[in-house]
GUTORFI-790984 format. One record per residue (C-alpha): residue number from 0; x, y negated, z negated. Coordinates in nm, 3 decimals. Layout:
BEGIN
resi;east;north;up
NUM;X;Y;Z
...
REM end
This chain:
BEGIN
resi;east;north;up
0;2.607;-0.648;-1.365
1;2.317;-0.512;-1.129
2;2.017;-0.355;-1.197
3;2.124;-0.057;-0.967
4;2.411;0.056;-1.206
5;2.154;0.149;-1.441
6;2.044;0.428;-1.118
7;2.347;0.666;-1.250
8;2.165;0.726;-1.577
9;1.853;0.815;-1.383
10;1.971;0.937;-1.050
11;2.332;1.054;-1.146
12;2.479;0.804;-0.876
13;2.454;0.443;-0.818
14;2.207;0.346;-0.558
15;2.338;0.194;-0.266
16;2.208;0.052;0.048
17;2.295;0.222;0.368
18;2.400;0.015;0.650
19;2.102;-0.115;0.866
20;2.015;0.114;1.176
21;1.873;-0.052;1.505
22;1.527;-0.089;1.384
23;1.376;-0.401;1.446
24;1.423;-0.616;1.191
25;1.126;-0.836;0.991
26;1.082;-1.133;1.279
27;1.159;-1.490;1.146
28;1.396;-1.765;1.118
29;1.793;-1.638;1.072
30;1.848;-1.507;0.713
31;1.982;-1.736;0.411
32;2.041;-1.645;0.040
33;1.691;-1.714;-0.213
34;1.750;-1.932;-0.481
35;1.524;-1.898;-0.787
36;1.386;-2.243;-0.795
37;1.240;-2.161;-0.437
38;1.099;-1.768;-0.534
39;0.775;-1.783;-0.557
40;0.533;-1.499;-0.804
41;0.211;-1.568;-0.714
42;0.083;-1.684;-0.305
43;-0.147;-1.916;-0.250
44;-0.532;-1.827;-0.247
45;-0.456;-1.554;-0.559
46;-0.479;-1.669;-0.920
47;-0.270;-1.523;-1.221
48;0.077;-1.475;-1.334
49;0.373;-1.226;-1.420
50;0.458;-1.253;-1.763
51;0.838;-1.137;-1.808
52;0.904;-1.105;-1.443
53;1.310;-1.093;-1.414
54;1.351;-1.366;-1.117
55;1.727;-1.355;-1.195
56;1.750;-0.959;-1.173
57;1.532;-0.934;-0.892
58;1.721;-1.186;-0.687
59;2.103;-1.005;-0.802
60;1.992;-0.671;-0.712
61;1.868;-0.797;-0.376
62;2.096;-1.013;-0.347
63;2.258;-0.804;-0.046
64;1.957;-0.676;0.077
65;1.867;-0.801;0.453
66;1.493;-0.715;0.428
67;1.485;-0.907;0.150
68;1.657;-1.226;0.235
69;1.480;-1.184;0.586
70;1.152;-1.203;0.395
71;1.205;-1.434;0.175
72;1.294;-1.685;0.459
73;0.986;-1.568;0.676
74;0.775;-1.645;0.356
75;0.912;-1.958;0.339
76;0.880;-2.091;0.688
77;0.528;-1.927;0.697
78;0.393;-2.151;0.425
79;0.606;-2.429;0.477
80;0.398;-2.829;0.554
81;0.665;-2.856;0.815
82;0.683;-2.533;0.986
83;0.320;-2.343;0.916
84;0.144;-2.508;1.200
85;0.345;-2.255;1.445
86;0.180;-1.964;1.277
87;-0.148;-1.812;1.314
88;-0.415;-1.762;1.006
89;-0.394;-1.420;1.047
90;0.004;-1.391;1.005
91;-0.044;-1.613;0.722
92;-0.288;-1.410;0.531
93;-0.075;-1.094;0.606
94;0.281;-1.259;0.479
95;0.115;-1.380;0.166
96;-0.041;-1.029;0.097
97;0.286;-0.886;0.149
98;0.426;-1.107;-0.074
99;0.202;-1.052;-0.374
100;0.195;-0.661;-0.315
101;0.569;-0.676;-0.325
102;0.615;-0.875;-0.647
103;0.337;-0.595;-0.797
104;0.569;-0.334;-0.696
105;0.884;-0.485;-0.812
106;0.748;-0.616;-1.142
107;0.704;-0.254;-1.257
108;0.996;-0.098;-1.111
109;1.306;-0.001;-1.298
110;1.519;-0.126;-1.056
111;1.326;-0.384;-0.821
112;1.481;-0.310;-0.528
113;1.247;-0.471;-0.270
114;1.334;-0.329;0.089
115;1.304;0.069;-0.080
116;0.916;0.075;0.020
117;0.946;-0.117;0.342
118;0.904;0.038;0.663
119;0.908;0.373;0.498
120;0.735;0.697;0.621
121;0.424;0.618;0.839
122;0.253;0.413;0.582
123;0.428;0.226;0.355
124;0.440;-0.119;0.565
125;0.576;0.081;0.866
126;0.521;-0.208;1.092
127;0.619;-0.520;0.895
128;0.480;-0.802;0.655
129;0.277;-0.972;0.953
130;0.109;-0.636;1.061
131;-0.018;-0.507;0.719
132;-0.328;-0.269;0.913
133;-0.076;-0.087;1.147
134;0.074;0.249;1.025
135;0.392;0.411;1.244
136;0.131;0.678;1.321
137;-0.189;0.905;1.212
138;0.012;1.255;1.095
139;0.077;1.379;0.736
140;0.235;1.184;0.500
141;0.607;1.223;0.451
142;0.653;1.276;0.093
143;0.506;1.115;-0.230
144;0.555;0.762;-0.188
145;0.398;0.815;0.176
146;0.086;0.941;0.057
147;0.031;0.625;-0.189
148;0.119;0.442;0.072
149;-0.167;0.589;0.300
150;-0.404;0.603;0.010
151;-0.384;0.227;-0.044
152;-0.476;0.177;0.286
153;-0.808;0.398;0.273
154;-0.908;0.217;-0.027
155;-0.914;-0.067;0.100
156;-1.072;0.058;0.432
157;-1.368;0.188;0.198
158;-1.402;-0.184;0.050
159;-1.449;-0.325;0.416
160;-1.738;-0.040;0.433
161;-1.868;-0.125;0.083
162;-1.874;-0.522;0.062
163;-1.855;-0.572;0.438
164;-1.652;-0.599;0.680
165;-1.739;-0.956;0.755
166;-1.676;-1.085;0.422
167;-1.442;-0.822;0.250
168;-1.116;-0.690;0.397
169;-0.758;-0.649;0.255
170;-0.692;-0.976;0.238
171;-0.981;-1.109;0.039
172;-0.832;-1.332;-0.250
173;-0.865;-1.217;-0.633
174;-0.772;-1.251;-0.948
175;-0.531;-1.072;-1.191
176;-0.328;-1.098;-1.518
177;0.050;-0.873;-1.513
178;0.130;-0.876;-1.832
179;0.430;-0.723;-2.079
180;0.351;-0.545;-2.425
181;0.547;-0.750;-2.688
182;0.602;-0.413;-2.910
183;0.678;-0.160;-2.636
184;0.797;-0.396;-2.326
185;0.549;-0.219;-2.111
186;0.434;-0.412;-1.778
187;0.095;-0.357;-1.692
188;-0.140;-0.539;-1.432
189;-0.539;-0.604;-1.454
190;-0.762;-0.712;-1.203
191;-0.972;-0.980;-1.348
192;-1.311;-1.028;-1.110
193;-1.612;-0.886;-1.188
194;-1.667;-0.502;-1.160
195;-1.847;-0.392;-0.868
196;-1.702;-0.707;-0.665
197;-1.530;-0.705;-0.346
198;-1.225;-0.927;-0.485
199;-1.198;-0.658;-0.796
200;-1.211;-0.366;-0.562
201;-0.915;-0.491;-0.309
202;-0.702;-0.564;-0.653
203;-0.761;-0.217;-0.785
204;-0.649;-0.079;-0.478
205;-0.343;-0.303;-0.487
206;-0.254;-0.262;-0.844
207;-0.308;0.168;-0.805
208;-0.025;0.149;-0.529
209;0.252;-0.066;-0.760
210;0.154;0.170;-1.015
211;0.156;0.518;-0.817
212;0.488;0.398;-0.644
213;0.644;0.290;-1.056
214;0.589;0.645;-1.130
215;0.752;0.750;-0.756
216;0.997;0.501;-0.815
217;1.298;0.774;-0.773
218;1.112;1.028;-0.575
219;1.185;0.832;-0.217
220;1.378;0.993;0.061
221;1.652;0.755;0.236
222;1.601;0.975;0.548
223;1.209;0.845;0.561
224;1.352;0.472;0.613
225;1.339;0.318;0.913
226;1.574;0.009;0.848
227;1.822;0.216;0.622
228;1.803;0.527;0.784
229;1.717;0.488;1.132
230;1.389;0.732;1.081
231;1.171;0.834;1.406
232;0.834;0.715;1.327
233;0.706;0.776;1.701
234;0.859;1.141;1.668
235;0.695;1.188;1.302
236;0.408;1.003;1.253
237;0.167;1.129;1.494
238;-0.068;1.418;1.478
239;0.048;1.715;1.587
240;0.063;1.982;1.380
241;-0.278;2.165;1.303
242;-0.279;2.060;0.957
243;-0.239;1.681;1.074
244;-0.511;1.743;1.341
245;-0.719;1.857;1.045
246;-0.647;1.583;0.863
247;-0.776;1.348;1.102
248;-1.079;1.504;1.178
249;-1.173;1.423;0.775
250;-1.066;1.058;0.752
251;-1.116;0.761;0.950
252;-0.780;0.549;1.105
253;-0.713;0.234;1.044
254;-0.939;-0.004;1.252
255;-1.199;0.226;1.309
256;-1.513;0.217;1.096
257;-1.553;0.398;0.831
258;-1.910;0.613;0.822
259;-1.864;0.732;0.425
260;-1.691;0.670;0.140
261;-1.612;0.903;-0.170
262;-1.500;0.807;-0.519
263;-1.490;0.507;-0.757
264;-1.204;0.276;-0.724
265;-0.921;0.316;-0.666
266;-0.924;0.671;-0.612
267;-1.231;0.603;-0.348
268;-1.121;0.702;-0.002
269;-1.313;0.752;0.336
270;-1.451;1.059;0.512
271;-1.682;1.127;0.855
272;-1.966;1.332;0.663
273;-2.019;1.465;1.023
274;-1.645;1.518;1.138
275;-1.708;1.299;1.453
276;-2.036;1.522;1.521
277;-2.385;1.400;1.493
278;-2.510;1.635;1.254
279;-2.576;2.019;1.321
280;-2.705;2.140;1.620
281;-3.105;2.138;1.515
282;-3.008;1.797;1.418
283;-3.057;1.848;1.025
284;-2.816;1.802;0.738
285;-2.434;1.644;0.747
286;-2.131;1.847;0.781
287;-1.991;1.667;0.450
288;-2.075;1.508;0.166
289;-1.922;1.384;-0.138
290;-1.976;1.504;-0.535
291;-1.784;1.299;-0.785
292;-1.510;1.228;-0.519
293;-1.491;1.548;-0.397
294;-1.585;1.618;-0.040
295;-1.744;1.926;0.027
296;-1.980;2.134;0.339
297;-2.325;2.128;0.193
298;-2.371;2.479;0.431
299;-2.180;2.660;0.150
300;-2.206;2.430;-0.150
301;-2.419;2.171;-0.325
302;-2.396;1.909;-0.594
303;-2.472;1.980;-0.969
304;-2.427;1.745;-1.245
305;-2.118;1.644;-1.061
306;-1.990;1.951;-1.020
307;-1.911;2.145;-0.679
308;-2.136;2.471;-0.718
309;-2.249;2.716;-0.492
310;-2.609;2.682;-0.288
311;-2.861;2.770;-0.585
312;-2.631;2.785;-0.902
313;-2.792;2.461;-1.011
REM end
């Protein structure tokens, strides 16, 4: 029986997988069925393991599932002796990033149902497995999952600023231990490199998205999917609204560099502490700064002991 009959106990109805719209699908080599002899956990370049990972559930509940088996094929060609040479290094690092995001996200899902978080919204791998950096857009979020989706991204943008962007990105190797609580069959996952490391801070921005999307797991609109549902990322994703224009003016896009940072992993995220200005008009002071990963205008308010107070309360 599959996992996704379990769904009417959760969802009251059985999930099931719409029929695929015109979006482009993942490209790579004509689909064929995974066997579990040839799924592979853990990518080259990462070290660690998935203790209790469910290789037979995860491939009968996907069993039917085009992204999937489209994937799975892709990964498979992409670090294949025979076939890698006609890839580039860069679509290589991406598909095996992909890959060990995915299996995070799966491995502490009820029901690991692998295409659910693909192409989704404007952030949650909008563009594909070998294009990991591009969103569908720069607007609001969609819903819940969206928003982790988008947050994951700025963590890992405030790493680049942190560690350098020469030598630290998103796909900067690491190492991690998932793991399954022999008295309550919990799954957790640790990152294992040194705090304060460039390698620990890409895994704990990793790790906070499979986590944040276990505990969205049945919040996800159909509607918001661009493979199942045929949604209009060009007509949804980009900034128009004066809420998304405001947005925008506080955080950096993807590809640009990132002037601040706020927060401790993985909440930290990035901000312009001038909004795109250079400084005030007399040319003193910053139009934001950050207290205990809070931003804030230091015209009105100041830092205290980590809290947000107003000018002089200190």
């Amino acid at each position: 029986m599959k996992l996704s009959l379990l769904f009417a106990a959760v969802n009251s109805q059985r999930f099931e997988r719409p029929p695929p719209s015109n979006a482009a699908a993942i490209t790579g080599p004509t689909s064929s069925k995974v066997t579990e002899k040839d799924f592979v956990l853990v990518p080259e370049g990462y070290t660690g393991g998935f203790e209790g990972f469910n290789v037979t559930g995860m491939l009968a509940e996907n069993a039917d599932d085009d992204i999937f088996n489209e994937f799975e094929n892709l990964f498979a060609q992409v670090t294949s002796e025979i076939s890698r040479s006609s890839y580039t290094d860069d679509q290589k690092l991406n598909i095996k990033k992909f890959k060990l995001i995915k299996n995070m996200i799966v491995y502490l899902q009820m029901l690991p149902i692998f295409g659910k978080f693909c192409f989704y919204g404007c952030y949650c791998f909008a563009a594909g497995p070998f294009k990991l950096l591009q969103n569908a857009g720069s607007g609001a979020p969609m819903d819940a999952p969206d928003s982790a989706c988008r947050r994951h991204g700025r963590c890992n943008l405030c790493a680049n600023r942190d560690f350098g962007e020469e030598t630290c990105d998103q796909f900067t190797p690491y190492g991690f231990e998932a793991k399954q609580d022999p008295v309550t069959g919990e799954k957790y996952i640790k990152c294992l490199d040194k705090e304060g490391t460039c390698g620990r801070s890409v895994c704990e921005c990793d790790v906070k998205l499979a986590y944040d999307l276990k505990d969205l797991e049945f919040s996800w609109n159909v509607l918001h999917h661009a493979r199942w549902a045929g949604f209009d990322a060009k007509g949804s994703c980009y900034a128009g609204a004066p809420e998304d224009r405001m947005e925008m003016d506080k955080s950096p896009k993807i590809g640009e560099p990132v002037e601040s940072c706020c927060g401790e992993y993985p909440m930290r995220f990035p901000f312009l502490s001038d909004n795109g200005r250079q400084g005030w008009a007399n040319g003193s002071g910053k139009f934001r700064e950050c207290c205990a990963g809070k931003t804030f205008d230091p015209a009105l308010l100041e830092c205290c002991d980590g809290q947000i107070t107003e000018i002089g309360s200190c």
